[in-house]
DOKENU-414177 format. One line per 10 residues: their letters; for each residue x, y, z of C-alpha. Coordinates in steps of 0.05 Angstrom, whole numbers. Layout:
<nodes>
a) X/Y/Z | ...
</nodes>
This chain:
<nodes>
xxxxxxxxxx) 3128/-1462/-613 | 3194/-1426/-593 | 3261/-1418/-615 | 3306/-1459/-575 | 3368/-1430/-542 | 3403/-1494/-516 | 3428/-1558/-531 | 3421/-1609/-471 | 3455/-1678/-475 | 3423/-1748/-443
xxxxxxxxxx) 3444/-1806/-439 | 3389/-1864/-433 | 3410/-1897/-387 | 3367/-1958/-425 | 3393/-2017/-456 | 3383/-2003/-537 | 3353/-1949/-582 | 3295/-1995/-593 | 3281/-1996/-516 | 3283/-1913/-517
xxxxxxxxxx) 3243/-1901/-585 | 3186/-1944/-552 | 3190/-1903/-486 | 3190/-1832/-521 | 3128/-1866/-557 | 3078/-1883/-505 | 3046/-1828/-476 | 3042/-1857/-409 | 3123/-1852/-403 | 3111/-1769/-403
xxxxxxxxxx) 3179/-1762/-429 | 3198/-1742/-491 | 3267/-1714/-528 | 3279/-1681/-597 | 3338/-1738/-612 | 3354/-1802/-606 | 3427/-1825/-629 | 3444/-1896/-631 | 3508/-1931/-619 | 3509/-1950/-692
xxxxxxxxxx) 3503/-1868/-704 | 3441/-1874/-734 | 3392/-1805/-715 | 3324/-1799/-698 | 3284/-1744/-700 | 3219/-1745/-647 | 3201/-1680/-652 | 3212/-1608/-690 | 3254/-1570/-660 | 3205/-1516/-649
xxxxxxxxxx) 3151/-1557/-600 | 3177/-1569/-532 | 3206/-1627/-508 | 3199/-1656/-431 | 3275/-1684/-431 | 3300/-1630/-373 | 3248/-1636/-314 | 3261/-1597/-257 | 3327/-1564/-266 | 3354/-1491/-275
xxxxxxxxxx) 3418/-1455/-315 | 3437/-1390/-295 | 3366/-1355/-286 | 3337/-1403/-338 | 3288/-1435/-300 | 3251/-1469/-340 | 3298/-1511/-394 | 3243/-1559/-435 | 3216/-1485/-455 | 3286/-1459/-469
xxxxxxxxxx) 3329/-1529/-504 | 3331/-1585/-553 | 3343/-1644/-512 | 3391/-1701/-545 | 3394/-1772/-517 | 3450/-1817/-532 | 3440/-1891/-524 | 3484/-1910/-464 | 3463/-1949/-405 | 3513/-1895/-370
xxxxxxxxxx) 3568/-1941/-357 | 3602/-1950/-413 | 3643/-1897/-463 | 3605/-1870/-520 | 3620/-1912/-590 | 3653/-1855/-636 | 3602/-1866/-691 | 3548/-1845/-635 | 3596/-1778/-622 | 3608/-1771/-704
xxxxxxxxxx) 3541/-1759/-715 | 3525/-1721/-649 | 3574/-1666/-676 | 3543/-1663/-746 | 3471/-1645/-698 | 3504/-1607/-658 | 3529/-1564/-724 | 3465/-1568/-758 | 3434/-1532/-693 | 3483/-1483/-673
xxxxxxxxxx) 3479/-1456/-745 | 3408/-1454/-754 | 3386/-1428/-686 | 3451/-1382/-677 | 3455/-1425/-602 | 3517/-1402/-566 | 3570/-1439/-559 | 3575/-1443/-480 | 3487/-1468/-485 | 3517/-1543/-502
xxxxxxxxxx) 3514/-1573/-440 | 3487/-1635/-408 | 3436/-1655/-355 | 3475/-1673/-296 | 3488/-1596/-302 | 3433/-1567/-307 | 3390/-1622/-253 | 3459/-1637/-205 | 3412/-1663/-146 | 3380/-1717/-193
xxxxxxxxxx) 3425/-1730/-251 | 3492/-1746/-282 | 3482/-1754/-344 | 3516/-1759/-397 | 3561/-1802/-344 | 3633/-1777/-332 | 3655/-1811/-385 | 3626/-1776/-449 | 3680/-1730/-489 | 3674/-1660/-459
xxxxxxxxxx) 3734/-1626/-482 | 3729/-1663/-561 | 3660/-1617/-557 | 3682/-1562/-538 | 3745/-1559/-587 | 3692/-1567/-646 | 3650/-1511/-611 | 3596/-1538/-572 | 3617/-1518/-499 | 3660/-1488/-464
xxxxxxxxxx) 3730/-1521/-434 | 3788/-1484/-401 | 3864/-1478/-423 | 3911/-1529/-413 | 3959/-1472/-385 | 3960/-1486/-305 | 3951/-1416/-265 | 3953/-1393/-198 | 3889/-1394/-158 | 3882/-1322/-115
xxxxxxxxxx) 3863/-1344/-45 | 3803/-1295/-52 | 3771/-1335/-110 | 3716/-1368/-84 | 3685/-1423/-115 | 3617/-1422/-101 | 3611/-1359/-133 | 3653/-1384/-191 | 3601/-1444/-193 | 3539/-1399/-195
xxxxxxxxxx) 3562/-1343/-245 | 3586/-1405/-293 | 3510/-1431/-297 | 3507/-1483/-238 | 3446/-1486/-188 | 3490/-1480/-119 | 3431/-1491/-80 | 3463/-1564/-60 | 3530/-1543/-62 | 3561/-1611/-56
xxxxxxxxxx) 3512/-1636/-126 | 3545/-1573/-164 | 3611/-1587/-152 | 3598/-1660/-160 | 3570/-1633/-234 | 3614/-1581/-249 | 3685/-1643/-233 | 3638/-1698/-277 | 3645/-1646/-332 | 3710/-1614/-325
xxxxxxxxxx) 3753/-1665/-308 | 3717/-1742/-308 | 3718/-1744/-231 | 3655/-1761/-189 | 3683/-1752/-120 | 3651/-1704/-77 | 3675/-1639/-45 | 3722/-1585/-96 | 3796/-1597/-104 | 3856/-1545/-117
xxxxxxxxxx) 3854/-1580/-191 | 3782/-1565/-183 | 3799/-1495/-163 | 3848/-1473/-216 | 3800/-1513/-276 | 3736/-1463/-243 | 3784/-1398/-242 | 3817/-1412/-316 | 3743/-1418/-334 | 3732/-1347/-302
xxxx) 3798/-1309/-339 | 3778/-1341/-405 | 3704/-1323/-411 | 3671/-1282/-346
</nodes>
């Protein structure tokens, strides 16, 4: 029993909620999430929020360590490569509200798995709706309001204090450009930069 302290968003990456409900079943699977959302937006609830939940594996934000202990883990039925249907989001936000209130979870704790596991995941895939999140209060997002970068900002650092694992530089950035701005390319760009640095003024 704990009292959980993030939110961490899947996608499946299986082929219908059917398919996932019988793999969180069978014990064999060893994998398990507190939610299940269908395309349709119909929610299903595997577990109290209270027992933990092996959805994260090995992964790390900030000096969290140890995020099945620490989260609720949400999967969204996606295969992840296709956009999320908006009656799947609809009723992600009213969970998402339903959570924040009841376990007082920050707002910058809603965050996904390719974040928090950027060696071995990217899910939810580049396409799910970050910023629509973030302006109901689940996440944070930076202003639109373009700035200029100081040549002494560096971004690993930025990265790191943010919540990313830069152990693997190349996955973080890869995670922190799939979240921030829908790109999957590898190595950080100046629009990379400036996105990382706003991020910094607004809440560091």
């Amino acid at each position: 029993m704990r009292k959980p302290s993030y939110v961490i968003i899947h996608h499946t990456a299986q082929h219908s909620t059917d398919e996932t409900l019988k793999t969180f079943t069978l014990p064999r699977t060893q994998v398990s999430a507190h939610y299940v959302i269908g395309k349709d937006g119909v929610v299903y609830q595997m577990l109290s929020d209270y027992l933990r939940a092996w959805h994260a594996g090995n992964s790390r934000w900030g000096n969290q360590l140890d995020m099945n202990s620490a989260s609720i883990g949400i999967e969204l039925d996606n295969d992840g490569y296709h956009y999320f249907d908006s009656l799947q989001i609809n009723s992600l936000l009213v969970v998402l509200e339903k959570l924040k209130r009841t376990y007082n979870i920050p707002t910058a704790n809603f965050i996904g798995h390719g974040d928090i596991a950027p060696t071995r995941k990217n899910d939810p895939n580049w396409r799910f709706p970050w910023k629509l999140l973030a302006d109901k209060g689940f996440g944070l997002w930076y202003d639109s309001i373009r700035v200029a970068v100081p040549e002494t900002f560096n971004h690993i650092d930025g990265l790191r204090i943010v919540g990313f694992d830069v152990k693997d530089t190349s996955a973080a950035i890869v995670a922190f450009k799939r979240h921030f701005l829908q790109d999957t390319t590898k190595g950080m760009t100046p629009l990379g930069r400036e996105v990382l640095y706003n991020l910094h003024r607004k809440y560091y």
